[in-house]
C-alpha positions in Angstrom: 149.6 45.0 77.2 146.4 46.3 77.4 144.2 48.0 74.4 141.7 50.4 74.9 139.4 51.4 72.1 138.5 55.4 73.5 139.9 57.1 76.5 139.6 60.3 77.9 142.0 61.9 79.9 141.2 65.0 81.7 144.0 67.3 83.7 144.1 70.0 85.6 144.0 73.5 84.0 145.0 75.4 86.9 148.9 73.7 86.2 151.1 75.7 85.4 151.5 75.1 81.0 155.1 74.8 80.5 154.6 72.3 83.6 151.8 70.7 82.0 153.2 70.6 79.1 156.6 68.8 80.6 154.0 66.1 82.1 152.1 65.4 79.3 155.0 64.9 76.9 156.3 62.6 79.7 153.1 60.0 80.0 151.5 60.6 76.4 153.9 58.6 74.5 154.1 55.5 77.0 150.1 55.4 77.1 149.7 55.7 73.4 150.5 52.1 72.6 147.8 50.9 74.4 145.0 53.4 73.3 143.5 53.6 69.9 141.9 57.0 70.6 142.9 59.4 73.4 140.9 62.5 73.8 143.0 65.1 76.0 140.8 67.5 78.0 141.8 70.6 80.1 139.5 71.6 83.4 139.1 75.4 83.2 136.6 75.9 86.1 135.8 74.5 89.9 133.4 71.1 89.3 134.2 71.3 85.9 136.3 68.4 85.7 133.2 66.0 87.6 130.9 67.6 84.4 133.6 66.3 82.0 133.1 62.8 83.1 129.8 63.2 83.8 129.9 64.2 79.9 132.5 61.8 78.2 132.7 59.2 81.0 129.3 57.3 79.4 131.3 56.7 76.1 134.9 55.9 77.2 136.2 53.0 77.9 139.0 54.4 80.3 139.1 57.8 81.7 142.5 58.6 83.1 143.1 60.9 85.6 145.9 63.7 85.7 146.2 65.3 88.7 146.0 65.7 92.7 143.5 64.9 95.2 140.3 67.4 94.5 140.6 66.8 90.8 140.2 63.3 91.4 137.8 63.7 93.6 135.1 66.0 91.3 136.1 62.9 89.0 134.7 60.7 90.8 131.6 62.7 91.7 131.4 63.1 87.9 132.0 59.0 87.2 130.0 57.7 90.4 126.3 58.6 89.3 127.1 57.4 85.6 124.8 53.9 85.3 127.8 52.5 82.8 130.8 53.5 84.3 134.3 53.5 82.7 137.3 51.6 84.1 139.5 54.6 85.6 143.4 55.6 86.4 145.1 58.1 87.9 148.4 59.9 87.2 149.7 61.8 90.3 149.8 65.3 89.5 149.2 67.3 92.9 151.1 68.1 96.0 149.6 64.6 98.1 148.4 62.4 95.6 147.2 60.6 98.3 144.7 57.8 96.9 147.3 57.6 94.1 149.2 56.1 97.8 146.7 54.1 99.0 146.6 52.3 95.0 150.0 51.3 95.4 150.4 54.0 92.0 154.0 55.2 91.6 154.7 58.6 91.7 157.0 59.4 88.8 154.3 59.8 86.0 155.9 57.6 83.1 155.9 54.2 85.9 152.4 55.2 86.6 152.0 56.0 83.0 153.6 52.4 82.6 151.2 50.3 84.8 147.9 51.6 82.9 149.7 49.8 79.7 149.6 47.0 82.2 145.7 47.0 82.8 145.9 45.4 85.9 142.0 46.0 87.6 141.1 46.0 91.1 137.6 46.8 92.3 137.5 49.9 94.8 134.7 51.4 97.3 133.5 54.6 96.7 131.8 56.3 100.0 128.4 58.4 99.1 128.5 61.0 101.6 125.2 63.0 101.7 124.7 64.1 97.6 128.0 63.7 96.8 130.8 60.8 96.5 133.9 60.5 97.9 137.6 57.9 97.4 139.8 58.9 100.3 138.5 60.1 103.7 136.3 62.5 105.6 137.1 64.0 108.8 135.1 66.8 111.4 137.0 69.1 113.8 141.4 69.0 113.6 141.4 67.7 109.8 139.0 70.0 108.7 140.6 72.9 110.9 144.0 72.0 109.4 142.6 72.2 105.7 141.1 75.7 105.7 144.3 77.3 107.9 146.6 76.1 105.1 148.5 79.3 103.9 148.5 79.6 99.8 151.8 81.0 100.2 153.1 78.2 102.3 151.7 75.5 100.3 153.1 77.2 96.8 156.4 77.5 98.8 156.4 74.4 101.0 154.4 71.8 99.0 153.0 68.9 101.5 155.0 70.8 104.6 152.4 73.3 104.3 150.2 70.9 106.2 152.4 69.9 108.8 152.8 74.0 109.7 149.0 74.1 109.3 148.2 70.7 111.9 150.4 72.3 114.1 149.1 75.8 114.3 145.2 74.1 114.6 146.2 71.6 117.1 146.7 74.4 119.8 144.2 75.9 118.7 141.3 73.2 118.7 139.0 73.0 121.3 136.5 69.8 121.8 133.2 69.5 119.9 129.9 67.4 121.2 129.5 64.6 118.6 127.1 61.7 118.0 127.8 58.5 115.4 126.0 55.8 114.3 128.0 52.9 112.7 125.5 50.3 111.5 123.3 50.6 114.2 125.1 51.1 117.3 125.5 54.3 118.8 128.3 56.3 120.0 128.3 59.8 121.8 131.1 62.2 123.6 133.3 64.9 122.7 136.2 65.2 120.6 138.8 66.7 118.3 138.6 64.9 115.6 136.0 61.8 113.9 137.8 60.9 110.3 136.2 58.4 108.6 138.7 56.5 106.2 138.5 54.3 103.3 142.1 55.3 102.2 145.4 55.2 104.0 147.1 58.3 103.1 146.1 61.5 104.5 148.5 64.5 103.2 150.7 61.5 102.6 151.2 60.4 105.5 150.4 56.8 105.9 147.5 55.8 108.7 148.8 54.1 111.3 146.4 51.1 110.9 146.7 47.7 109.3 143.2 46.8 108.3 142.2 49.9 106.2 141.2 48.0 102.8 139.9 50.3 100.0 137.4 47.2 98.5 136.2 45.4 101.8 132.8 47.2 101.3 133.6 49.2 104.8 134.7 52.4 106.2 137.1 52.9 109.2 135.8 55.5 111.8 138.3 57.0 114.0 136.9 59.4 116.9 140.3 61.2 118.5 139.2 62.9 121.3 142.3 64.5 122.6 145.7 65.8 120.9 148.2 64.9 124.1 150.6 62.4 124.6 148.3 59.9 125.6 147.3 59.5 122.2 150.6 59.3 121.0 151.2 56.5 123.1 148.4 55.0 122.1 148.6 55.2 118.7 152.6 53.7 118.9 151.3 50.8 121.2 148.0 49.7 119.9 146.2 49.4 116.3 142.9 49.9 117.1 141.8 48.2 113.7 143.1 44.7 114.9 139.9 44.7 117.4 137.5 46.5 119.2 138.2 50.1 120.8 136.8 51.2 123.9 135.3 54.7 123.9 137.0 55.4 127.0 140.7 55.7 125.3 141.6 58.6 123.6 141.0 57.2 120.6 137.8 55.1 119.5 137.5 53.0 116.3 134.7 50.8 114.6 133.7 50.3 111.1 130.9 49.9 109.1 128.9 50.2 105.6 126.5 52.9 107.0 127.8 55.4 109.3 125.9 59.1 109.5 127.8 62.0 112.2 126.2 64.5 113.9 127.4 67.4 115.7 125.7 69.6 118.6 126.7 73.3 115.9 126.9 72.1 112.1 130.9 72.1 111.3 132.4 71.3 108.4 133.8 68.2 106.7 136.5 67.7 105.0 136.2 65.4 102.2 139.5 64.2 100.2 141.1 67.7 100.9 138.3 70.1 100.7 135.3 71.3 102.7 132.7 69.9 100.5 129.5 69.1 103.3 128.3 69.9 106.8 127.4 67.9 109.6 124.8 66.1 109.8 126.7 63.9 107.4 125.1 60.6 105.9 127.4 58.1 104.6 127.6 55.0 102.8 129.8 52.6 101.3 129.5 51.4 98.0 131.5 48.2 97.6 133.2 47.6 94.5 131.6 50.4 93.0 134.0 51.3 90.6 137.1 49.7 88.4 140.1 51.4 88.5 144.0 50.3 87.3 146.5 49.5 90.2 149.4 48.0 91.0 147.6 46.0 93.3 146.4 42.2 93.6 143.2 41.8 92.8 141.6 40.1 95.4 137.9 40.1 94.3 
């Protein structure tokens, strides 16, 4: 088992408290064995948990994570600038959870609880995007469409089948955009519906269908989708575009790289790990290894 001097573990505020409460109770006593000191800390504000471990990250040894996608992500926007950087975990606690996927975490909290008394590390990339950082993905045009016409009510109702209703209701809505990408030096232009750049494999938990995503290979997957029809369906059963190289004359266009920046003809916006954080022009750049975080998976480092 492992044995951790100081952690910090910082959850989301917004949960409902006899909910948090439940959850807490549920991973609290599994991860106390393994901690000397556990300092419990409740977001009360957008951003505020990123200035938590911007604040407390320095001095822990471990900061664990409780809850979904965009509290993980100002996480790691707090963690990523710190020069002496904490080993991190996560404990699912949103509707996705999807790097929590992409980790190999398990979703019932006391297993995930489970594997941080396991300490198992595994380096993963972090993606600087512009300012800011990012774990999972960004995407221009249908992803970002998708996020902002998610209904509150249907997500608070429906949970993850909120964003199928939402894809649907964008994807006859979405018209093509003028787009221009440079992926470590080559050049790419044309329209589209959709450029997401991954470095996960879950998007509203739905797995990518692509074999070599790899969260620590020090690149980023590009995927330019220029038309939602049933060619692309087709394509996307038949052919992984990630086992070699695409041709920007099918409907859908891959390459990968460590520097990538996206430009649009009208500034849109980008969806970063579930939120519109940035505009185009977008700048972005892989940071291999950048930080350590506890998984399920083999290291391979």
């Amino acid at each position: 088992m492992a044995k951790f001097k100081r952690a910090v573990l910082i959850y989301n505020g917004n949960a409902g408290q006899k909910d948090i409460q439940k959850t807490l109770g549920e991973c609290i006593p599994v991860l106390s064995p393994a901690i000397e000191e556990l300092l419990l800390l409740k977001t009360e504000w957008p951003g505020h948990a990123g200035e938590l471990c911007a604040n407390y990250g320095k001095s822990a040894d471990l900061v664990i994570i409780l809850g979904g996608d965009g509290t993980v992500h100002e996480c790691i926007n707090g963690l990523s600038s710190l020069e002496k950087r904490p080993i991190l975990a996560i404990l699912p606690g949103g509707t996705c959870n999807d790097f929590t996927r992409t980790l190999g975490i398990p979703q019932d909290i006391q297993k995930a609880a489970e594997e941080i008394n396991k300490g198992n590390l595994v380096p993963i990339d972090v993606m600087k995007i512009n300012s800011g950082f990012a774990l999972n993905f960004l995407g221009v045009g249908l992803v970002t469409e998708a996020s902002n016409n998610i209904k509150e009510t249907e997500k608070a109702l429906l949970g993850k089948v909120s964003y199928y209703l939402s894809t649907i209701r964008t994807m006859r809505e979405m018209e093509p955009f003028r787009y221009k990408i440079d992926c470590d030096g080559e050049q790419f232009e044309g329209e589209a519906v959709m450029v997401l750049v991954a470095n996960g494999r879950f998007i509203g938990t739905n797995q990518l269908p692509f074999q070599h995503i790899e969260v620590d290979d020090g690149t980023v997957n590009v995927f330019v989708i220029k038309n939602t029809n049933l060619a692309l369906i087709r394509e996307l059963l038949a052919t992984d575009v990630t086992m070699g190289s695409g041709s920007p004359a099918n409907e859908l266009f891959h390459c990968s790289g460590k520097e990538i920046t996206i430009q649009t003809e009208e500034s849109m916006g980008a969806d970063t790990d579930g939120e519109v954080y940035h505009e185009t022009p977008v700048a972005i750049t892989v940071l291999k290894h950048h930080l350590l975080v506890i998984s399920p998976l083999k290291n391979n480092a």
